[in-house]
C-alpha positions in Angstrom: 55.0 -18.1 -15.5 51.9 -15.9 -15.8 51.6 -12.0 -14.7 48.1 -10.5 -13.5 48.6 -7.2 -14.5 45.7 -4.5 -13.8 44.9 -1.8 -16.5 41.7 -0.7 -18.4 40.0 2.3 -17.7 40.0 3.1 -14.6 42.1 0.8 -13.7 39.9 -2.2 -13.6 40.4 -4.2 -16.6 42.7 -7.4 -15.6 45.0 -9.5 -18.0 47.1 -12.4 -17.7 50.5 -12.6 -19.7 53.3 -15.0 -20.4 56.4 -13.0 -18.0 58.9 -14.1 -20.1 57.6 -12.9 -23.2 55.0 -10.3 -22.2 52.2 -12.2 -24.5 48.7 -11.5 -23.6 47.5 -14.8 -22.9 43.8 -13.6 -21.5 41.5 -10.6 -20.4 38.7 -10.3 -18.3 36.3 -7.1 -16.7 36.7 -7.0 -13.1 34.1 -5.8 -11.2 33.5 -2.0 -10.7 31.6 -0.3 -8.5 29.7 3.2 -9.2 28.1 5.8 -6.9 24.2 6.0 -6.6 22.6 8.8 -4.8 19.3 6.9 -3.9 15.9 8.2 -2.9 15.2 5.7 -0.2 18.6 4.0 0.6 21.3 6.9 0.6 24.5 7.5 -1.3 25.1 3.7 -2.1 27.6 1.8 -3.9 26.6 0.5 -7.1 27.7 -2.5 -9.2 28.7 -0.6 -12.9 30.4 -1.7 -16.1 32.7 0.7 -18.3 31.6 0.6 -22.0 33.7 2.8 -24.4 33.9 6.2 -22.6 30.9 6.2 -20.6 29.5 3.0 -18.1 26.1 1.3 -17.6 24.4 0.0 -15.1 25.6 -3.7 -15.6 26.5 -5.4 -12.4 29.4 -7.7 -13.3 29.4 -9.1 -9.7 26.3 -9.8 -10.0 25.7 -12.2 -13.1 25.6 -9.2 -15.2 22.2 -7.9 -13.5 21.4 -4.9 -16.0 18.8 -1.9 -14.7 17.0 -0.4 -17.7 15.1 2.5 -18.3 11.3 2.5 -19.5 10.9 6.3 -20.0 7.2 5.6 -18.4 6.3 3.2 -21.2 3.6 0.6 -21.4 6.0 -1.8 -22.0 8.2 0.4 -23.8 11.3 0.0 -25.1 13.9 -0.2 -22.4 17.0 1.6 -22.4 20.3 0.5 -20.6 20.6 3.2 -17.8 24.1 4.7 -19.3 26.4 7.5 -18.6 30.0 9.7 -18.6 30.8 9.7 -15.3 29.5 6.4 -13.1 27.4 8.4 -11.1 23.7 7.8 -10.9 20.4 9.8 -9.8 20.7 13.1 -7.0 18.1 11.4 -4.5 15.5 13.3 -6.0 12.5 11.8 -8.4 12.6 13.9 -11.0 15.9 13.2 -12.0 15.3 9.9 -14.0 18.7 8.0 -13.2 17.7 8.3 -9.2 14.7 5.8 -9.3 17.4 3.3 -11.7 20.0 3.8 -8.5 17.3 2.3 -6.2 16.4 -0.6 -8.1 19.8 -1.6 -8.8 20.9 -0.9 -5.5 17.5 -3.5 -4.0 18.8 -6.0 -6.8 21.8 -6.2 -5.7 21.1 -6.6 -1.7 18.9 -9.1 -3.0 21.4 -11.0 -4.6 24.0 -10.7 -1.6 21.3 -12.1 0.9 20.8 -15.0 -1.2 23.8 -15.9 -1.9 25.7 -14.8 1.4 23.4 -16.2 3.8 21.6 -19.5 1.6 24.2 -19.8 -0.7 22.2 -19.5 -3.8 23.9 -17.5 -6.9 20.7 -15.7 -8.0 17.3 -15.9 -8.5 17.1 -19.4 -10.4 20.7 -20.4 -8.8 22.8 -20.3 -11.8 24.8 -17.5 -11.7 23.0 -15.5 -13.7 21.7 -11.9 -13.2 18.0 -11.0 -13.7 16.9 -7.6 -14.9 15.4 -4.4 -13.7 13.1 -2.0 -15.6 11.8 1.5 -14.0 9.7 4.1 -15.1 7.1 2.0 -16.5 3.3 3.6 -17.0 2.7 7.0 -15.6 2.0 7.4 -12.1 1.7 3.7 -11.9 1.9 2.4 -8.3 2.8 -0.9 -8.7 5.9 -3.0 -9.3 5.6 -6.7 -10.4 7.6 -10.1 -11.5 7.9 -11.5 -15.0 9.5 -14.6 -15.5 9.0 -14.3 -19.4 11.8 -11.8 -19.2 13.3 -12.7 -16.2 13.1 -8.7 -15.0 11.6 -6.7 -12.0 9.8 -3.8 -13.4 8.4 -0.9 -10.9 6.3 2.2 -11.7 7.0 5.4 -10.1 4.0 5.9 -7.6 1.6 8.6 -7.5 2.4 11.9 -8.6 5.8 9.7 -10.4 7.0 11.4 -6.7 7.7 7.4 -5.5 8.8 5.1 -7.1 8.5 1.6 -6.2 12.1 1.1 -5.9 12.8 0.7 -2.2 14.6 -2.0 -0.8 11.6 -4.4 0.1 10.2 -4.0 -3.2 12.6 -5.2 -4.7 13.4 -8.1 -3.0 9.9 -8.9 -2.8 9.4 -9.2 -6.6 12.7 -10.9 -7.4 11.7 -13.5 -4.6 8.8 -14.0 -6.8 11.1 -15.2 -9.4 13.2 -17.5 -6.8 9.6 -19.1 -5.9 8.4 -19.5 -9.6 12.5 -21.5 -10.1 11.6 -23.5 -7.2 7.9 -24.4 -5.4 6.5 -22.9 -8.2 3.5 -22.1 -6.1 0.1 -21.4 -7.6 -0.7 -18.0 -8.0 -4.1 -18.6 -6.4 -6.0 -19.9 -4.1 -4.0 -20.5 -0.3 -0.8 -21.6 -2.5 -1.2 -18.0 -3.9 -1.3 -16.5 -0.5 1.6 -18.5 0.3 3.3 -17.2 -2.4 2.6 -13.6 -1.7 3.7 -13.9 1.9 7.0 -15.8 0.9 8.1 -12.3 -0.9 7.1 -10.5 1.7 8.8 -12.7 4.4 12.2 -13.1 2.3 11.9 -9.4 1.4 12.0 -8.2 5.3 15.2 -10.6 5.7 17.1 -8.9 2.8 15.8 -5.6 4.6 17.4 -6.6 7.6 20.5 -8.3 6.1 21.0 -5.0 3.9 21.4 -3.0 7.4 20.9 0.2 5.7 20.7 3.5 8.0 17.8 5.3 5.8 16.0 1.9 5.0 16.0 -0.3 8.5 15.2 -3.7 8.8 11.4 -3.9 9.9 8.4 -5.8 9.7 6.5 -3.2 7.2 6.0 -3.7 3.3 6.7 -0.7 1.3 6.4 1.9 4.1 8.9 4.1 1.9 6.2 4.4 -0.8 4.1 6.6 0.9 4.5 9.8 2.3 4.5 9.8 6.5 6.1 6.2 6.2 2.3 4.5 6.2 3.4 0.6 4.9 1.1 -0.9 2.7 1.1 -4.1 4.7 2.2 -5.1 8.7 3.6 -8.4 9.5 3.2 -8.2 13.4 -0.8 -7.9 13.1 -2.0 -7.9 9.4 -5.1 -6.4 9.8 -4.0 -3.1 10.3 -4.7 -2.6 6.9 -8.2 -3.5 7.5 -8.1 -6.0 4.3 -5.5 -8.6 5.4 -6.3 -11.5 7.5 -4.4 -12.2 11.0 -5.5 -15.6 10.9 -6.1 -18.9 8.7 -9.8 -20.1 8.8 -11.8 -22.3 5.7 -12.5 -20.6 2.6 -9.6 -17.7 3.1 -8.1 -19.1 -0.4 -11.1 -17.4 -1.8 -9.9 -14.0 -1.4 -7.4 -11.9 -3.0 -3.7 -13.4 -2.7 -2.4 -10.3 -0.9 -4.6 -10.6 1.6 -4.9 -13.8 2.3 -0.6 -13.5 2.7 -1.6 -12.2 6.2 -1.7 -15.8 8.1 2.1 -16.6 6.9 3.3 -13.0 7.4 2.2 -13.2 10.7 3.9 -16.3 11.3 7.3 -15.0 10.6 6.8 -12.2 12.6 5.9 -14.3 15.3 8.1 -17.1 14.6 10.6 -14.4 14.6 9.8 -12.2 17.3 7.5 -13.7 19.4 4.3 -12.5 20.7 3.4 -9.0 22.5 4.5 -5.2 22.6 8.2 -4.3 21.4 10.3 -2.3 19.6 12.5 -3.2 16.7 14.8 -0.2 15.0 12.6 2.0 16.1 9.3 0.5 15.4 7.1 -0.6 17.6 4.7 -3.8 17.5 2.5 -5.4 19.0 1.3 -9.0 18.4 -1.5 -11.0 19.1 -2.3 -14.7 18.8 -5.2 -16.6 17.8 -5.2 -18.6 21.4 -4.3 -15.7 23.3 -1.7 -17.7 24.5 2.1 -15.8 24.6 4.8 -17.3 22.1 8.8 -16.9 22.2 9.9 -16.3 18.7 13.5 -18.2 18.0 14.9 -15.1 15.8 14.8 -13.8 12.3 17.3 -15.4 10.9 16.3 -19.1 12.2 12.8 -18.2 10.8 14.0 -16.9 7.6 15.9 -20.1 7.4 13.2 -22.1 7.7 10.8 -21.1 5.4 13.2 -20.7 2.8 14.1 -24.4 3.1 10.9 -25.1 3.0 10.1 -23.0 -0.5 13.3 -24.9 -1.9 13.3 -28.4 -0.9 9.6 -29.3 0.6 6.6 -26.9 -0.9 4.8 -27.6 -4.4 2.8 -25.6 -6.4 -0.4 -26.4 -4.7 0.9 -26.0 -1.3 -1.5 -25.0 1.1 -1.5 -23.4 5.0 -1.5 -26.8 6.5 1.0 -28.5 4.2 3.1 -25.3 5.0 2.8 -25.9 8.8 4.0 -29.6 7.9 7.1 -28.6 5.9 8.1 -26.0 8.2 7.9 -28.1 10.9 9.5 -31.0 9.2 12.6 -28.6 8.1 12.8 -27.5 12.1 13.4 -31.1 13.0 16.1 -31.3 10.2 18.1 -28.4 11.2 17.9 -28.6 15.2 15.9 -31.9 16.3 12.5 -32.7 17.0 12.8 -32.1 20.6 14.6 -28.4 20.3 13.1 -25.0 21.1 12.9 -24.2 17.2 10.5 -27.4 16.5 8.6 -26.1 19.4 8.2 -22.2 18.5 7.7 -23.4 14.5 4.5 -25.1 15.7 3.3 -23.0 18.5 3.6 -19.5 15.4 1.5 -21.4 13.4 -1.4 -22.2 16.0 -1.3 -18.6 17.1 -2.4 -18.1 13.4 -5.3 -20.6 14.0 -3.3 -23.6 11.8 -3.0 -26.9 13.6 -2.4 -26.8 17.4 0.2 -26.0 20.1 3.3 -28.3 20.4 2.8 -31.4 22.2 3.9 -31.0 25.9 2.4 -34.2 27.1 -0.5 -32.2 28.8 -3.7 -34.4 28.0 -6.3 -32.7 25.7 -9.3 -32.0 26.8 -12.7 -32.9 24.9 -13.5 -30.6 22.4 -17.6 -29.4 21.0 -17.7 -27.6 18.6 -20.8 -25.6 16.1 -19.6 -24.6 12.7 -23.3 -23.9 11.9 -23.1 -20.3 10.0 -25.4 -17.5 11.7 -25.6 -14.2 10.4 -25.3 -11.2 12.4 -27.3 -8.5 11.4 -25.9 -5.0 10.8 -26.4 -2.8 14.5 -29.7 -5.2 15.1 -30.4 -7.5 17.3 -27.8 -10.3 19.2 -27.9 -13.8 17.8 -26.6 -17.4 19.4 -24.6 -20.0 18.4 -25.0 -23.0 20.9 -22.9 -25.7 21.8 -24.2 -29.2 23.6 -21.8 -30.6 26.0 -22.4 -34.2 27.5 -20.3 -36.7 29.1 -18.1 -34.2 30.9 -18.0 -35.0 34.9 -18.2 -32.1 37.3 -17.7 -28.4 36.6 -16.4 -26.8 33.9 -12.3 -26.1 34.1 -10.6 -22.8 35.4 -9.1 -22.5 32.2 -12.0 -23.2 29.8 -11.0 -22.1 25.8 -13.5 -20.5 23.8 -12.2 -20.6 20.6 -14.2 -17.9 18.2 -14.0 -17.8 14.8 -16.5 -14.9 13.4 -15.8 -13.0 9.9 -16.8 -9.1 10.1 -15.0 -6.3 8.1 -14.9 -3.6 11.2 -14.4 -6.3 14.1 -14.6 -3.0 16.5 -18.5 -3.4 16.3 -19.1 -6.9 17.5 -19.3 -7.6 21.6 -19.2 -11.4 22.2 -19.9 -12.9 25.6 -20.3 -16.8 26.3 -23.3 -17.8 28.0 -23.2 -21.0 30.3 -26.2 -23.2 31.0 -27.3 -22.1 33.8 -27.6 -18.2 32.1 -24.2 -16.9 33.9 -22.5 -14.2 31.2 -19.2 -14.2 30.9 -18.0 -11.2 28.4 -15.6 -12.1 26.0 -15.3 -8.9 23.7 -16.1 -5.5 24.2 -17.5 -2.6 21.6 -14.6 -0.9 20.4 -15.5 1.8 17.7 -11.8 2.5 17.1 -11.0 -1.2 16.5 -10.8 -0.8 12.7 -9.7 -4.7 12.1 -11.3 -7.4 10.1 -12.4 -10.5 11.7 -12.5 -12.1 15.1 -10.3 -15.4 15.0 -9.4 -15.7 19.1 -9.4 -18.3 21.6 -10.4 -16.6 24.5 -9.9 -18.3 27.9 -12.4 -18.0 31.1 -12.7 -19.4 34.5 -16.0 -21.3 34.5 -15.2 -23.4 37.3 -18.0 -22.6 39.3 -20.5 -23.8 36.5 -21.5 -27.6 35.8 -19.7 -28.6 32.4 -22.9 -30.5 30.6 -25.4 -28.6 29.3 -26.0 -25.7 26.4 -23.2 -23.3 26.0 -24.0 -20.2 23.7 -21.8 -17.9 21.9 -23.5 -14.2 22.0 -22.6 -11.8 19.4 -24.0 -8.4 18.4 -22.9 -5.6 16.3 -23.7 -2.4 18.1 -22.5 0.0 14.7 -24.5 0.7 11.2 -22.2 0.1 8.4 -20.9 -3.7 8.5 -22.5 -7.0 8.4 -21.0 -10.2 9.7 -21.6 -13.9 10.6 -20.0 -16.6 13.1 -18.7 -19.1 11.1 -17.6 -21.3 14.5 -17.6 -21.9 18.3 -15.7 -24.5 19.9 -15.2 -25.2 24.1 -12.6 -26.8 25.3 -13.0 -28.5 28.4 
């Protein structure tokens, strides 16, 4: 017969013996938990390992994830966050174990949303625990991914007043390692966008899973790095930044990864939560779509679902926005049939973001004409044309006639569009707007031009009525 017998210090260590003869047959560490006083999360329990007469920050429960101190070098030489009494940081910054109790405390929500809900032990699904490293560099306000030492390492901000140690941060870099174990996707081009956004969309579901009281689940990136709760990024409308795109259009792998994230981020945000004003936890947001047609999101957790088995068993490295909308779709019709709700709200979020069209619904398509001549629009100067020749169309023009606009501006506030049918009728589109600080106008608008006949030359109008940006239309297209 064998005895489990409990001992150690603290009581944790576990042994098995023989009962008859008391003979220590084995001995193992069971898990033990520490208490971290976080800057951004709360009094938290953390995952801890006795050693000696003092503990570490090993998290046996965790495949042995270890946080590490840097001591704000460039590397450095990290030191294994260690201590007397198992309790780390006092919420504050300046005391150096606080910023070590946050990133152990992300890690290890990480780890339980992956494994809990996709069932995937770790970041390369083998059991075993990455690493995290903080203090690195002096008011360094960045945190990245490496896989050459399989470890997270963050820097602590400006000032060194906050570090980049909150929940979302670090999910978002260690799901940089789980895409580098799996897709691999190119860090570059739209596969690097991709990329990008699949650590910021797997970051907001660990957010949410973690269901922390002082770090909610929302649709922000890193709103606890800066003072006032501004996020560095917003999934419901990415161009709130003013540098990240709401919308795919040709040639947006040519920008920087980050912002070219914004097409997919805004897909799980719609995917998720459909389009409009609403509040989630407290925040409020407001989504638009590249149609200007509404959308039903199917929930976070189906969305989250989705593109994760997408990253795992359908992406590649070169991936790109459409083969995303394929694979996404394709896992939608796996998990709930091509004919459910979820195949139909997976195709309709990724037309709202201007890649491939709305779900099939057996309505017949009208023709479409299109320009993708470019035609610059000159900085507060005069208002140029785009025109479009239609032909072969019988009678009028429809009720519901979709001008789909696709111009590229850095303060989209200064552009006023109006379409101008062929017989010189105006029909505004888009207003001036000086406090409309977004980039880009990607938007199918849609007007009742029933009393005009269809055939004929169609222009698209633009003029920027501001000094300071220049811009050009890159398309038109009417949909009769």
């Amino acid at each position: 017969m064998v005895r489990l017998t409990v001992g150690g210090r603290g009581g944790k260590g576990v042994f098995a013996t023989d009962a008859s003869s008391g003979e220590k047959l084995f001995e193992w560490q069971a898990v033990r938990n520490g208490t971290g006083h976080t800057q951004y999360s709360g009094q938290v329990t953390l995952g801890s390992t006795p050693s000696g007469t003092s503990y570490n920050l090993t998290d046996s429960g965790r495949g042995n994830h270890k946080t590490y101190d840097v001591n704000k070098g460039t590397p450095g030489t990290p030191t294994l966050f260690s201590g007397s009494d198992d309790i780390w940081g006092n919420g504050l910054p300046a005391n150096n174990e606080t910023a070590g109790a946050d990133a152990a405390y992300g890690a290890g929500v990480t780890w339980d949303y992956f494994k809990n809900v996709h069932g995937r032990s770790g970041i390369r699904g083998d059991g075993a625990g990455a690493s995290s490293r903080v203090h690195h560099g002096n008011n360094y306000s960045n945190a990245f991914w490496q896989d050459s030492c399989f470890c997270m390492t963050c820097g602590d901000g400006r000032g060194n007043a906050r570090p980049f140690t909150s929940i979302d941060v670090a999910a978002h870099e260690m799901t940089h390692g789980v895409t580098s174990a799996t897709a691999n996707l190119v860090y570059g081009g739209e596969s690097g966008g991709l990329n990008e956004a699949t650590s910021d969309i797997l970051a907001a579901a660990v957010e949410f899973h973690a269901n922390n009281p002082q770090d909610v689940g929302d649709y922000l990136v890193g709103e606890k790095l800066n003072a006032g709760g501004k996020p560095v990024r917003h999934m419901d409308q990415p161009s709130k930044d003013r540098i990240s795109e709401d919308y795919w259009y040709e040639g947006i792998g040519a920008i920087d990864v980050h912002h070219s994230s914004g097409p997919a981020n805004h897909w799980f945000y719609l995917a998720s939560e459909g389009s409009g004003a609403k509040t989630v936890n407290g925040v409020n947001y407001n989504s638009p779509t590249s149609d200007d047609l509404p959308l039903t999101g199917i929930g976070r957790d189906k969305a989250a679902l989705i593109w994760y088995k997408a990253l795992t068993t359908k992406f590649n490295s070169t991936t790109d926005y459409a083969g995303a909308r394929a694979d996404t779709v394709a896992v939608a019709t796996e998990l709930y049939g091509a004919t459910s709700p979820e195949v139909k709200s997976v195709t309709d979020a990724w037309a709202a973001v201007s890649v491939g069209q709305r779900h099939d619904d057996g309505t017949p398509a009208g023709p479409v004409f299109e320009s993708t001549t470019t035609v610059p629009i000159p900085d507060n100067g005069p208002a140029v044309t785009s025109p479009v020749s239609v032909s072969g169309v019988a009678g009028n023009a429809p009720a519901g006639l979709r001008v789909g606009v696709n111009i590229i501006h850095r303060w989209r506030g200064d552009v006023v569009i109006d379409l101008i049918a062929p017989d010189g009728t105006v029909y505004p589109l888009k207003p001036f707007n000086a406090g409309d600080a977004g980039i880009n106008v990607t938007v199918t608008y849609q007007v009742d031009a029933s009393t005009e006949v269809a055939n004929g030359i169609w222009n698209l109008r633009v003029r920027d009525q501001a000094i300071g940006d220049t811009g050009h239309i890159q398309s038109f297209r009417l949909t009769f």
